[in-house]
PASEBA-1860 file (N, C-alpha, C; in nm, 3 decimals):
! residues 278
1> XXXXXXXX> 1.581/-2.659/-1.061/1.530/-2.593/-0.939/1.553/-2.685/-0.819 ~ 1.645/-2.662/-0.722/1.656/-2.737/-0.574/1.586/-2.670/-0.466 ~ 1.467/-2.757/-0.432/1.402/-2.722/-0.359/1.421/-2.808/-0.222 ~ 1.544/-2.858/-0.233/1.583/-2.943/-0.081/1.683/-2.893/-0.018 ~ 1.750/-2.790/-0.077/1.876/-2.701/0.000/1.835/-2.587/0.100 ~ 1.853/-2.615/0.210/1.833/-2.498/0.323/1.967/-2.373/0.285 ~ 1.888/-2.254/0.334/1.983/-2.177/0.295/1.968/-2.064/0.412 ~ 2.073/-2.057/0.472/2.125/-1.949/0.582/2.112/-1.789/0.544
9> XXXXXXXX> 2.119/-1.780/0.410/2.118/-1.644/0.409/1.925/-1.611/0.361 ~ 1.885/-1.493/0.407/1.772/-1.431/0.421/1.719/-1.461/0.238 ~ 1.773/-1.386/0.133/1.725/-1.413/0.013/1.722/-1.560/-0.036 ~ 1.833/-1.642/-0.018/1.822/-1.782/-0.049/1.720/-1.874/0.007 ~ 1.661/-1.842/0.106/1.557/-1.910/0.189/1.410/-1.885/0.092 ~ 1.364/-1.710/0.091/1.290/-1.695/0.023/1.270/-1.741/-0.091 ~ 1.401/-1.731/-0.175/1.396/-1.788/-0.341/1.364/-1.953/-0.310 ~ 1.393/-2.036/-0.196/1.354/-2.163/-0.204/1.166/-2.175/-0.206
17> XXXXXXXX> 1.148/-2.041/-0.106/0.990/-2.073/-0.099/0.924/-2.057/-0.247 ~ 0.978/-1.936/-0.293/0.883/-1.921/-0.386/0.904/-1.990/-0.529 ~ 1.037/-2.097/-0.530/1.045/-2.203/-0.612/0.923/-2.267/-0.600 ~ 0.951/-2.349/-0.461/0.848/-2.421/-0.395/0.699/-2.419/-0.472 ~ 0.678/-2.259/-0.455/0.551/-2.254/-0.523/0.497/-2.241/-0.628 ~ 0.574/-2.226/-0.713/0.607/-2.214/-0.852/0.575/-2.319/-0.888 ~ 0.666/-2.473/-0.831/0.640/-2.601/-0.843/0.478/-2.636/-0.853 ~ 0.451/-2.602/-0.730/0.300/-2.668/-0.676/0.235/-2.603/-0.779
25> XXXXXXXX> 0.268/-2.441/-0.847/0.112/-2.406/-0.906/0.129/-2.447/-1.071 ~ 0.262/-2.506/-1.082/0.280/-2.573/-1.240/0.156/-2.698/-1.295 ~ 0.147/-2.711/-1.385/0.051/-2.778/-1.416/0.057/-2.913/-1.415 ~ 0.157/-2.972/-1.352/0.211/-3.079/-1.327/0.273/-3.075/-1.172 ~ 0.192/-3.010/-1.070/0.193/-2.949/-0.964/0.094/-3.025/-0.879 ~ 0.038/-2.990/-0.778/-0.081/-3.023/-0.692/-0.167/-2.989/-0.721 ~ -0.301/-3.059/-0.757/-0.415/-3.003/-0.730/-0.472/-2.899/-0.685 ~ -0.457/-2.916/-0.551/-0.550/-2.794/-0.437/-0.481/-2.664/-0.449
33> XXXXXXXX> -0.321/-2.694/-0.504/-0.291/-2.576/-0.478/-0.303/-2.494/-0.595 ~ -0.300/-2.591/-0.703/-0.324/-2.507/-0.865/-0.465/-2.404/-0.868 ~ -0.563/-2.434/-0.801/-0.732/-2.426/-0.817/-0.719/-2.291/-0.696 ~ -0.620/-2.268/-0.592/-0.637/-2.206/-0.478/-0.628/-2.036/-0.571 ~ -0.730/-1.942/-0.530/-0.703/-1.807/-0.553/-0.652/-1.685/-0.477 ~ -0.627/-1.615/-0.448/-0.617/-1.503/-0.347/-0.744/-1.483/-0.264 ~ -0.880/-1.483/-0.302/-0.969/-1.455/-0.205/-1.002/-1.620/-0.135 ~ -0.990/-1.725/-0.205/-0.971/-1.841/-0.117/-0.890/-1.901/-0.031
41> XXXXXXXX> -0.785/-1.826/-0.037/-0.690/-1.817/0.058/-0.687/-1.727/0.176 ~ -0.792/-1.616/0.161/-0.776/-1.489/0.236/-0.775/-1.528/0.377 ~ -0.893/-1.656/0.388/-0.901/-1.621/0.580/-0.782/-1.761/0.572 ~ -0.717/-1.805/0.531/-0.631/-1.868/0.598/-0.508/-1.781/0.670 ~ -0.490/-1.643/0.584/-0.394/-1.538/0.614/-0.432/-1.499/0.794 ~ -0.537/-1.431/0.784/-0.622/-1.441/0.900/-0.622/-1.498/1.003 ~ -0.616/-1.646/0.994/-0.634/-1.773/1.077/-0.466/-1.781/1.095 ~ -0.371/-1.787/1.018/-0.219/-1.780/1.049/-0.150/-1.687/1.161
49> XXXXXXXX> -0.251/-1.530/1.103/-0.159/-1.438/1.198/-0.222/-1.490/1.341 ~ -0.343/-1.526/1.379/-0.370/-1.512/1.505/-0.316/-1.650/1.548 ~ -0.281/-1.746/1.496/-0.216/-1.852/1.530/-0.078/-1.817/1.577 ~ 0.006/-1.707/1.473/0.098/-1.658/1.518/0.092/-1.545/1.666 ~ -0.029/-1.514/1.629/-0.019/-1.410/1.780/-0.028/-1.510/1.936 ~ -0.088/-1.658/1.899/-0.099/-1.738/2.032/0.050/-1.780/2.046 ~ 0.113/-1.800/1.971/0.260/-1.818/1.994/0.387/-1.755/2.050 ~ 0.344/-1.635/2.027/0.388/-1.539/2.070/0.394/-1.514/2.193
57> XXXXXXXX> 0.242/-1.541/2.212/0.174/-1.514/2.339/0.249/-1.614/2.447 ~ 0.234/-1.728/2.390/0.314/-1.862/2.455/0.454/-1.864/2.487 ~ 0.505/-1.780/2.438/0.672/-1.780/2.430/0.719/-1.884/2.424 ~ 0.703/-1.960/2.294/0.770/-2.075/2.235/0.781/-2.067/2.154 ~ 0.967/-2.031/2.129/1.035/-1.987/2.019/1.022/-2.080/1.943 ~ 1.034/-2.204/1.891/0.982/-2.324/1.797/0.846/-2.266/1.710 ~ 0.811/-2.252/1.801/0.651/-2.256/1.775/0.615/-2.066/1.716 ~ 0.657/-2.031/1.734/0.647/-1.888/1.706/0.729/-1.882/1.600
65> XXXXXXXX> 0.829/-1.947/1.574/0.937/-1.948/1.386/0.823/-2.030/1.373 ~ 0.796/-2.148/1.350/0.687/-2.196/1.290/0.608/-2.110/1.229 ~ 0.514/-2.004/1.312/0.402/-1.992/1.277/0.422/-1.854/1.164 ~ 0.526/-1.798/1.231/0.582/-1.694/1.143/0.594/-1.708/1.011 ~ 0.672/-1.846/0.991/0.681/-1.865/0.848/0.523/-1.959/0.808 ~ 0.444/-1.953/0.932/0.351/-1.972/0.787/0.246/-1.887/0.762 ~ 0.317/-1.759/0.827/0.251/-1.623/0.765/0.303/-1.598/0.662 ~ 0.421/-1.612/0.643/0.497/-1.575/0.508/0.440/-1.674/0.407
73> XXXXXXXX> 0.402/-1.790/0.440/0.377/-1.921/0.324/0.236/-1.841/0.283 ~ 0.142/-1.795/0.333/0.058/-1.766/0.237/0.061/-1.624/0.224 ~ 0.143/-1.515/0.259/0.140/-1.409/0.200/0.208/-1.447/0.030 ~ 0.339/-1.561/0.047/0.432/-1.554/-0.068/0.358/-1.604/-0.132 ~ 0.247/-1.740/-0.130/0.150/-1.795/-0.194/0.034/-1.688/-0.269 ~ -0.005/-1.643/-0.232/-0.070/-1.497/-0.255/0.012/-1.422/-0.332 ~ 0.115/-1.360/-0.309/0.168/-1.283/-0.445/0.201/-1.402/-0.577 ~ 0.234/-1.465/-0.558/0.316/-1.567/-0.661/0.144/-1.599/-0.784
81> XXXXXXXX> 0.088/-1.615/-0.661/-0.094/-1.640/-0.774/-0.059/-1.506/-0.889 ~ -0.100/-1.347/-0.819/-0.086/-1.278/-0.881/-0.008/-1.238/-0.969 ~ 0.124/-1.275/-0.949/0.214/-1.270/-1.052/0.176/-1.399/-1.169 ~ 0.148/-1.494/-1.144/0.074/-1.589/-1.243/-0.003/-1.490/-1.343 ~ -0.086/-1.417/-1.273/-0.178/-1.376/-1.341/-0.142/-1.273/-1.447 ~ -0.030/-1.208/-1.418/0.023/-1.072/-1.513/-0.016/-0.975/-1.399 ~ -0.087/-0.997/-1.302/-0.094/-0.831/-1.255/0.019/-0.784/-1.178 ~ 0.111/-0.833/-1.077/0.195/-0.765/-1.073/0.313/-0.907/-1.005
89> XXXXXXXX> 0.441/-0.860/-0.991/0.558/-0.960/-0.987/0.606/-0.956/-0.795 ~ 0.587/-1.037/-0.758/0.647/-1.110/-0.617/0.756/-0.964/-0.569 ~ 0.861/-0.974/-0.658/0.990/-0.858/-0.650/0.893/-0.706/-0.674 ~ 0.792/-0.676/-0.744/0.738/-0.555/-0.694/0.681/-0.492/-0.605 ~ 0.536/-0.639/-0.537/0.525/-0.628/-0.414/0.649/-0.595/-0.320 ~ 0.747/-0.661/-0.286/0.865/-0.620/-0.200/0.893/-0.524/-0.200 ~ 0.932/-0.450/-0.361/1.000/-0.326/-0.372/0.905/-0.224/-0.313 ~ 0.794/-0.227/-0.378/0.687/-0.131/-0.322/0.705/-0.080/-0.150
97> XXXXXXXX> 0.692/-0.232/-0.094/0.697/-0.218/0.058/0.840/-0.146/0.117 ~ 0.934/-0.175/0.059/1.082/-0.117/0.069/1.066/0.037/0.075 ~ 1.080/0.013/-0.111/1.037/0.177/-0.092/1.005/0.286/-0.018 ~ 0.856/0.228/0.032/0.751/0.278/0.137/0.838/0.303/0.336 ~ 0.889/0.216/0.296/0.967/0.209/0.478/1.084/0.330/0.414 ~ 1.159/0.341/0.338/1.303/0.407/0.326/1.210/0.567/0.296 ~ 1.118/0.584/0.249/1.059/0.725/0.222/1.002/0.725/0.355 ~ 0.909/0.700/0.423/0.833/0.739/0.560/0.967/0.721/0.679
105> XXXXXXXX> 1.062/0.685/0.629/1.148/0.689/0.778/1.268/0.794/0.740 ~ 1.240/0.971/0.660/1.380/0.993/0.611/1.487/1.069/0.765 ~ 1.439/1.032/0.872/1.480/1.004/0.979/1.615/0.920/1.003 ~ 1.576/0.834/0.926/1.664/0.717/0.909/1.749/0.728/0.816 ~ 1.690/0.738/0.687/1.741/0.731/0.584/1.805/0.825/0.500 ~ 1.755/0.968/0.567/1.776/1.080/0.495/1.799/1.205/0.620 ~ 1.778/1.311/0.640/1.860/1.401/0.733/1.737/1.469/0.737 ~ 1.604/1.413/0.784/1.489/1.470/0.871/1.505/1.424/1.036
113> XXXXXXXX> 1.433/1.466/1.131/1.513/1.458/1.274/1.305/1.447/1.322 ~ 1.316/1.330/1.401/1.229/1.264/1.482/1.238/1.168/1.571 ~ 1.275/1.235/1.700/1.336/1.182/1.854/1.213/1.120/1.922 ~ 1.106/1.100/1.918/1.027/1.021/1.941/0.890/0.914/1.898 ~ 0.850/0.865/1.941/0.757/0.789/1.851/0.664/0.824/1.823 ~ 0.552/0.917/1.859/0.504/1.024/1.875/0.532/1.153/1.731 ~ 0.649/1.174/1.746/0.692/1.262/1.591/0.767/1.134/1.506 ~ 0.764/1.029/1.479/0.773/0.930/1.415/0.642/0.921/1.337
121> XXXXXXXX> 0.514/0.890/1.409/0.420/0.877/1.368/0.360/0.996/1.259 ~ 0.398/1.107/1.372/0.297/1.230/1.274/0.348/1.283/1.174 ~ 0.539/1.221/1.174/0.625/1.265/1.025/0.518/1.152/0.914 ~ 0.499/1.055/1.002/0.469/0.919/0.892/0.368/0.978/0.844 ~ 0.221/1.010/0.896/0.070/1.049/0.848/0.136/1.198/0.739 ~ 0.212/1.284/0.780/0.242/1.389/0.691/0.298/1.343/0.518 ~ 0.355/1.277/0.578/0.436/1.190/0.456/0.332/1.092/0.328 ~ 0.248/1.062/0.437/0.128/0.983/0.337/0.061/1.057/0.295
129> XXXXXXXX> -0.007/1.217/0.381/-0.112/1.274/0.298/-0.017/1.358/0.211 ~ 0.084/1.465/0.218/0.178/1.540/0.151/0.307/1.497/0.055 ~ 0.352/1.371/0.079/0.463/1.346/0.000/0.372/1.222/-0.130 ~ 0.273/1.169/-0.066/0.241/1.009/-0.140/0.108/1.062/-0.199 ~ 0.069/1.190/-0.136/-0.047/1.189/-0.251/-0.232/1.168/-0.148 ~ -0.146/1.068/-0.068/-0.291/0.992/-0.032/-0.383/1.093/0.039 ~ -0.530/1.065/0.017/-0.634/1.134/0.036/-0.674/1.195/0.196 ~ -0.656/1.284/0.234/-0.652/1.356/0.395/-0.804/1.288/0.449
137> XXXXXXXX> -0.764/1.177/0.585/-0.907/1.128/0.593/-1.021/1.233/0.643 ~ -1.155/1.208/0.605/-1.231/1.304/0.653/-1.276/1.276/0.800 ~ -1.253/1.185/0.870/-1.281/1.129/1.021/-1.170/1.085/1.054 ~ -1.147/1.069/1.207/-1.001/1.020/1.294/-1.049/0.899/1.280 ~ -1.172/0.838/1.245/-1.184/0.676/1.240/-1.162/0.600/1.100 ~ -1.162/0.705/0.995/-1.123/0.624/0.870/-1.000/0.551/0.821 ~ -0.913/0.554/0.929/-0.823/0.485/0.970/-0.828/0.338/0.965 ~ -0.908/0.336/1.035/-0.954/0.169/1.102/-1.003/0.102/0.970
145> XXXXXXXX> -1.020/-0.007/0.955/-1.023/-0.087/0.837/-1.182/-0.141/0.883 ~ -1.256/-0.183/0.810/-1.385/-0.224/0.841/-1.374/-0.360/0.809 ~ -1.306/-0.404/0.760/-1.239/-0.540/0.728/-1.209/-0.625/0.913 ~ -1.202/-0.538/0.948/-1.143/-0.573/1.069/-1.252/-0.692/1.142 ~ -1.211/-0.765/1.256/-1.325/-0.864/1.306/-1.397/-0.773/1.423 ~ -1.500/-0.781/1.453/-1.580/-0.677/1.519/-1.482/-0.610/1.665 ~ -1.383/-0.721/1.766/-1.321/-0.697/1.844/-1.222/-0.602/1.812 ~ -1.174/-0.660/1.727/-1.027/-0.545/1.708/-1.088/-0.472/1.656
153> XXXXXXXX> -1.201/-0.408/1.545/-1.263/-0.297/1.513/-1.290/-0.170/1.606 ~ -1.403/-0.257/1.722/-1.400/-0.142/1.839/-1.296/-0.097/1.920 ~ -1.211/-0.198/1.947/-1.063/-0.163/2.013/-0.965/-0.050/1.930 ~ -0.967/-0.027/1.809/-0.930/0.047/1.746/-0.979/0.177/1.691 ~ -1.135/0.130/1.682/-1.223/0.279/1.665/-1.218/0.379/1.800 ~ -1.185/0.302/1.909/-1.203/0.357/2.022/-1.061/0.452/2.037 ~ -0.938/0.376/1.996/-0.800/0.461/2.020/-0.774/0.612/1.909 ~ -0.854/0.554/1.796/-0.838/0.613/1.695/-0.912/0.769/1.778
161> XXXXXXXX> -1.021/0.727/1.827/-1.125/0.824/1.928/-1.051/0.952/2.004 ~ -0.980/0.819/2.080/-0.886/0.867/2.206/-0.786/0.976/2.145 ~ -0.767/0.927/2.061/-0.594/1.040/2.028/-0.634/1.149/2.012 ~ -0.804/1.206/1.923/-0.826/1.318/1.934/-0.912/1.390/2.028 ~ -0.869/1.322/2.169/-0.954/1.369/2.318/-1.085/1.352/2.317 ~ -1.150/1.270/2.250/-1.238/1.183/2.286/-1.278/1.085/2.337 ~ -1.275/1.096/2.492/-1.231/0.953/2.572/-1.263/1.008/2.710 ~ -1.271/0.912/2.814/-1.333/0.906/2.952/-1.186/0.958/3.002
169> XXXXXXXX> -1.182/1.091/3.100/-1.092/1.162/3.157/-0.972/1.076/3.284 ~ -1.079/0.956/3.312/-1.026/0.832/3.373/-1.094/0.730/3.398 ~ -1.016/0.570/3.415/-1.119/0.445/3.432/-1.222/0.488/3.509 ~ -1.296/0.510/3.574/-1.393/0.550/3.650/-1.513/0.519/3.526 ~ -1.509/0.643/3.434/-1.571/0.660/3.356/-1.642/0.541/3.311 ~ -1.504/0.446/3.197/-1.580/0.306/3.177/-1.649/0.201/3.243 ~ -1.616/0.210/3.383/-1.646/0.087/3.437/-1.798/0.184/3.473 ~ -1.830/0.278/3.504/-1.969/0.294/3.533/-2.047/0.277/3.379
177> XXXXXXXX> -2.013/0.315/3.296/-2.081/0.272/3.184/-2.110/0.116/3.140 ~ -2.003/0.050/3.176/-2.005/-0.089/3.168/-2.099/-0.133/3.256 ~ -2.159/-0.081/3.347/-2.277/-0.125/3.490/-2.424/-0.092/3.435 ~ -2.390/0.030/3.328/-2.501/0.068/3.305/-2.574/0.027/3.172 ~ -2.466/-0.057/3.117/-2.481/-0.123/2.991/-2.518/-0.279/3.009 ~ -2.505/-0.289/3.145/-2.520/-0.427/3.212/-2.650/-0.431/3.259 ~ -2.662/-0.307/3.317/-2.850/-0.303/3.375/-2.932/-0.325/3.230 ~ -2.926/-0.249/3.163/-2.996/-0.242/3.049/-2.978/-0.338/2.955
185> XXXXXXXX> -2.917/-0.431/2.954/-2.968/-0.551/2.882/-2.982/-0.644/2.969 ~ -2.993/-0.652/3.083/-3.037/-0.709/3.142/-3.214/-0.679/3.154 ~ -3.212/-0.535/3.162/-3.375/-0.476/3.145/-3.440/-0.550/3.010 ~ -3.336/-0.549/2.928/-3.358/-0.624/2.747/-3.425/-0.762/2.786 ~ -3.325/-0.856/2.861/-3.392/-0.978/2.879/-3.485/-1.028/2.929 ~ -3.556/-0.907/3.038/-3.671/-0.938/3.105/-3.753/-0.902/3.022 ~ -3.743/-0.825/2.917/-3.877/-0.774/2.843/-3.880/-0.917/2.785 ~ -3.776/-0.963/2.721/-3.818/-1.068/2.644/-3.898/-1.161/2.697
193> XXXXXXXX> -3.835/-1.235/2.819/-3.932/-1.297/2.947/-4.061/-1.232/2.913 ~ -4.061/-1.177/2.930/-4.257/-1.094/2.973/-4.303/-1.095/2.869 ~ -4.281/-1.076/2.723/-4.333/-1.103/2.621/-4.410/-1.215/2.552 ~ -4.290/-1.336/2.563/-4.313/-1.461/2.621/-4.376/-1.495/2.699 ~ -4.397/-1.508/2.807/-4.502/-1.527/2.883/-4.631/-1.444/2.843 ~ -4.658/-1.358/2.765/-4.783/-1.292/2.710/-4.797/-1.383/2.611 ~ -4.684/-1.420/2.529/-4.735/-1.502/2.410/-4.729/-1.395/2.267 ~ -4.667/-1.323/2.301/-4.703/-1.142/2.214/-4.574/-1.152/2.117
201> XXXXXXXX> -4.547/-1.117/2.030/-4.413/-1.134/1.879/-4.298/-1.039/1.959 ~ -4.221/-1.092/1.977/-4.105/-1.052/2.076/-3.971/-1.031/2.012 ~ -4.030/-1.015/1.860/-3.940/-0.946/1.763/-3.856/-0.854/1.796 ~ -3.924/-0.748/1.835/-3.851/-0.582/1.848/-3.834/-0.608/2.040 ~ -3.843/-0.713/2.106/-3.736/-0.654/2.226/-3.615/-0.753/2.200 ~ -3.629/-0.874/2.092/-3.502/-0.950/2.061/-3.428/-0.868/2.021 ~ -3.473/-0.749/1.953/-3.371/-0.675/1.836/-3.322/-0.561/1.960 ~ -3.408/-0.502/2.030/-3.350/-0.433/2.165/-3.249/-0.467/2.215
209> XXXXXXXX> -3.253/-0.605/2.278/-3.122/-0.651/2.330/-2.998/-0.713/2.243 ~ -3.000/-0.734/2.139/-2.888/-0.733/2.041/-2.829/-0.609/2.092 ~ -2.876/-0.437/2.021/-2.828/-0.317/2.040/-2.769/-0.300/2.192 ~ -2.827/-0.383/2.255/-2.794/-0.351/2.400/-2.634/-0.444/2.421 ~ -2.690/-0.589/2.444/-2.577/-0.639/2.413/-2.449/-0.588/2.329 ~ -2.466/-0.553/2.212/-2.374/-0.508/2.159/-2.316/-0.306/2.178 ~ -2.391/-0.258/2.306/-2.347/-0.204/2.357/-2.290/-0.218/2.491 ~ -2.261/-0.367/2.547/-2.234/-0.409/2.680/-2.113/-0.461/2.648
217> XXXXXXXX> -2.049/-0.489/2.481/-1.971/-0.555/2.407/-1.843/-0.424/2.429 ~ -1.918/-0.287/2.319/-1.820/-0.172/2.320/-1.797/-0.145/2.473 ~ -1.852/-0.101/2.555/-1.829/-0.087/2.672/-1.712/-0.188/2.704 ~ -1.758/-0.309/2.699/-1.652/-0.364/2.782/-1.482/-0.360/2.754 ~ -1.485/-0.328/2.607/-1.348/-0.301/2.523/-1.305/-0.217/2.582 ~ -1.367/-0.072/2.579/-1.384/0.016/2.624/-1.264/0.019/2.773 ~ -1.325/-0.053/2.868/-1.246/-0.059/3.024/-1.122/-0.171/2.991 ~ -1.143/-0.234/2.849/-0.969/-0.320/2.882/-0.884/-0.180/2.816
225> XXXXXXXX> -0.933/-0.141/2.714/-0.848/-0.005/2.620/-0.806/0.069/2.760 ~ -0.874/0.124/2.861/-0.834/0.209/2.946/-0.733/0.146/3.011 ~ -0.722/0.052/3.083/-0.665/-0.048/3.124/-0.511/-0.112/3.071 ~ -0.503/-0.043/2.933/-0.424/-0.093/2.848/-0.413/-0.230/2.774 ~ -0.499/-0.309/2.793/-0.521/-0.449/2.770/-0.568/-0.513/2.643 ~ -0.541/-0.532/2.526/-0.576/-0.553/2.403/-0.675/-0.654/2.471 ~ -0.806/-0.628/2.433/-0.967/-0.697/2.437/-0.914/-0.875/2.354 ~ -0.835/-0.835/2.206/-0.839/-0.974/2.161/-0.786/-1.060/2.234
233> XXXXXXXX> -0.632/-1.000/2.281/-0.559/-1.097/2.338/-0.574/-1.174/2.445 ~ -0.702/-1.079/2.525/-0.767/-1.140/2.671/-0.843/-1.230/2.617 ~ -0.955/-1.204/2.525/-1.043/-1.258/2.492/-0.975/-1.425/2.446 ~ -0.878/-1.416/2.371/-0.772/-1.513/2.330/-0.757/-1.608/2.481 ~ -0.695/-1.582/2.571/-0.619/-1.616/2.664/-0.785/-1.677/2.751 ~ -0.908/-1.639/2.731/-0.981/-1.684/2.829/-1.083/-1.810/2.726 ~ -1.053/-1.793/2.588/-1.075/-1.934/2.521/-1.007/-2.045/2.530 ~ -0.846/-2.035/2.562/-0.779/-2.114/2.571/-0.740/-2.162/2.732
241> XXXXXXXX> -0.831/-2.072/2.788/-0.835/-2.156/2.910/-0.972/-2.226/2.943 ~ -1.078/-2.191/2.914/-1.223/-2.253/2.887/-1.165/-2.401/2.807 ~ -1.132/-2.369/2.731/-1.044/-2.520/2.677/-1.003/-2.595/2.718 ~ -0.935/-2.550/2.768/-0.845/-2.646/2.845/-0.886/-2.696/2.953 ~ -1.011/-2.624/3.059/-1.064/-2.682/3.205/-1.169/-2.780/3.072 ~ -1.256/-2.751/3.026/-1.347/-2.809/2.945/-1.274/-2.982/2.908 ~ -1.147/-2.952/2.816/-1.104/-3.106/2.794/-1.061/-3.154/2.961 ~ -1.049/-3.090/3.038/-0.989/-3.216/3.138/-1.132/-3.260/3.209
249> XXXXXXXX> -1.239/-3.180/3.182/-1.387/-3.234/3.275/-1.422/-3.343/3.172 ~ -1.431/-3.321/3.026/-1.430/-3.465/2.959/-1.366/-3.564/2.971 ~ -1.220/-3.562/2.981/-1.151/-3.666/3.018/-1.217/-3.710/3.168 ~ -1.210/-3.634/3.265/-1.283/-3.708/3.354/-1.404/-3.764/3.369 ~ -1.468/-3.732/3.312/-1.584/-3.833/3.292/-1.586/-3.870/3.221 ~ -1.512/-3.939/3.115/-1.510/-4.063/3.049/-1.476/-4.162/3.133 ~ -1.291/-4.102/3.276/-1.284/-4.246/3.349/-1.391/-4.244/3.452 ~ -1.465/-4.189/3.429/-1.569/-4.242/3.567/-1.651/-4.309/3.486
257> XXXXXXXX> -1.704/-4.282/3.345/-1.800/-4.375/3.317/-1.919/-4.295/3.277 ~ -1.865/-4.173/3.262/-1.983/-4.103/3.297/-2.034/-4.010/3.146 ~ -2.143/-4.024/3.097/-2.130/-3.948/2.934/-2.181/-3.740/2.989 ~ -2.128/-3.695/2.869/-2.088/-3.562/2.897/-2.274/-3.509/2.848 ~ -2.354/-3.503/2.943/-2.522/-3.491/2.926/-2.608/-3.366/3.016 ~ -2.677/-3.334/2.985/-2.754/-3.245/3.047/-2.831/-3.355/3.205 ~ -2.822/-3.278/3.307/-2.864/-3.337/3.421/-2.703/-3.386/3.524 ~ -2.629/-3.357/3.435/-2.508/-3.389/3.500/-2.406/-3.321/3.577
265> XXXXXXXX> -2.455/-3.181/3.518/-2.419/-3.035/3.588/-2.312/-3.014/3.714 ~ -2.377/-3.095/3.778/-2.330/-3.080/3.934/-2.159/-3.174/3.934 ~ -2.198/-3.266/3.878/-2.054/-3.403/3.889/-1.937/-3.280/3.750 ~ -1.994/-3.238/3.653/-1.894/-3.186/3.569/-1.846/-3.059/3.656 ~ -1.952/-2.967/3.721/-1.887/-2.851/3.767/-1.770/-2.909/3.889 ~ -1.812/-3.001/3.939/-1.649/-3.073/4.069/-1.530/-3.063/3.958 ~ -1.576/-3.159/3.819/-1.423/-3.122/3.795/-1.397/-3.035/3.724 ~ -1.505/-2.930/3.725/-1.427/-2.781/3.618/-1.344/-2.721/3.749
273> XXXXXX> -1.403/-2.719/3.886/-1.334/-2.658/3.972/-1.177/-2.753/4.020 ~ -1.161/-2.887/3.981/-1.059/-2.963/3.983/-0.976/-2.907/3.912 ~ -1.030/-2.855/3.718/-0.900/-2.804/3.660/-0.907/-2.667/3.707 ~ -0.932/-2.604/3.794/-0.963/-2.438/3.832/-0.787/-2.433/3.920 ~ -0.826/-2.589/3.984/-0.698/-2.606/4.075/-0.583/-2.646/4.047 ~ -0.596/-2.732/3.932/-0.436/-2.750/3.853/-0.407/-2.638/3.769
END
């Protein structure tokens, strides 16, 4: 087995990876990787694609083949376990997926006719409930995966919504809901205040403003969806800039001398507005 030959063509590359792993999960292999299972691996899959989606985001082709292939390193890591196991073989997963693209596209492949993406799609859903068998969902939301992380969940329950004209006639709509989802947990937090200050079990207005909050949450998805704006990818783009002003106010007050402490407020906000300006 040569696992040091690069190989130009598409199958030779793969067959190196999944040598590769073959190696590691032999019993005369690595450790961590012998002991690793499919569900212990799961959120690294997870943690890859969105690594891959910041790359993307970045447009740095280096960095985006990088991350790509190390979506593939633990999808191929992941089948190769299972094929260990007897349940099914690396080459079936593939075929399966093959399969699946050459039947839902006979557009392509075969002499059905679908000129837009739009009848692309609704040949595809016909094809899954009528040609494959699969079960006609009983809601436009059973679509959506519950697996999903709460952001992309509502961003998706919401389109899933939309397609069957369930949706605000125009932005207008969301952004007044978003004001009114804003008053009201804001109303949430003063109860809590006042409770507190009574001294009274402030249980059930904590649990109020959760529901509230987490209706100030959908809302706000809500006006990027209208907007067209994937919620994650913003949400993405405004961590990695909180980041980034955040490390340069530390670096600056380390050269001043200065430790990163409560009471200091005023000297860190100069240089959050310093990195505001670079």
């Amino acid at each position: 087995m040569d696992t040091t030959t690069r190989n130009s063509a598409p199958e030779g590359a793969f067959r190196r990876l999944y040598d590769i792993f073959t190696r590691l999960r032999a019993p005369d292999g690595c450790p961590w990787d012998r002991e690793q299972t499919p569900k212990s691996i799961r959120g690294n899959l997870i943690e890859e694609a969105y690594e891959c989606v910041e790359a993307i985001n970045d447009g740095e082709l280096d960095h985006v083949k990088e991350e790509l292939g190390d979506v593939m390193l633990v999808a191929t890591m992941m089948a190769v376990i299972y094929e260990e196991r007897g349940d099914f073989t690396v080459a079936e997963a593939l075929d399966t997926v093959s399969d699946k693209l050459v039947r839902r596209h006979p557009h392509v492949f075969a002499d059905a006719e679908a000129e837009t993406p739009d009848a692309v799609l609704r040949q595809w859903n016909d094809i899954k409930e009528n040609v494959e068998g699969r079960r006609k969902k009983d809601s436009a939301l059973d679509s959506v995966s519950k697996a999903l992380p709460p952001l992309e969940r509502a961003y998706k329950l919401q389109k899933a919504a939309a397609k069957v004209g369930f949706d605000w006639p125009d932005s207008d709509g969301p952004w007044d809901k978003l004001e009114e989802e804003l008053r009201e947990s804001r109303e949430a937090c003063a109860a809590i205040e006042a409770k507190a200050a009574s001294g009274g079990d402030d249980s059930a207005e904590k649990a109020a403003l959760e529901d509230e909050l987490g209706d100030l949450f959908f809302s706000l998805v809500n006006v990027a969806r209208k907007h067209r704006v994937d919620p994650a990818i913003a949400m993405h783009r405004a961590l990695e800039k909180f980041s980034r002003r955040f490390r340069h106010v530390e670096k600056a007050m380390a050269a001043a001398g200065e430790a990163m402490e409560p009471g200091k407020l005023e000297m860190m906000d100069r240089y959050w507005d310093e990195a505001k300006k670079a």
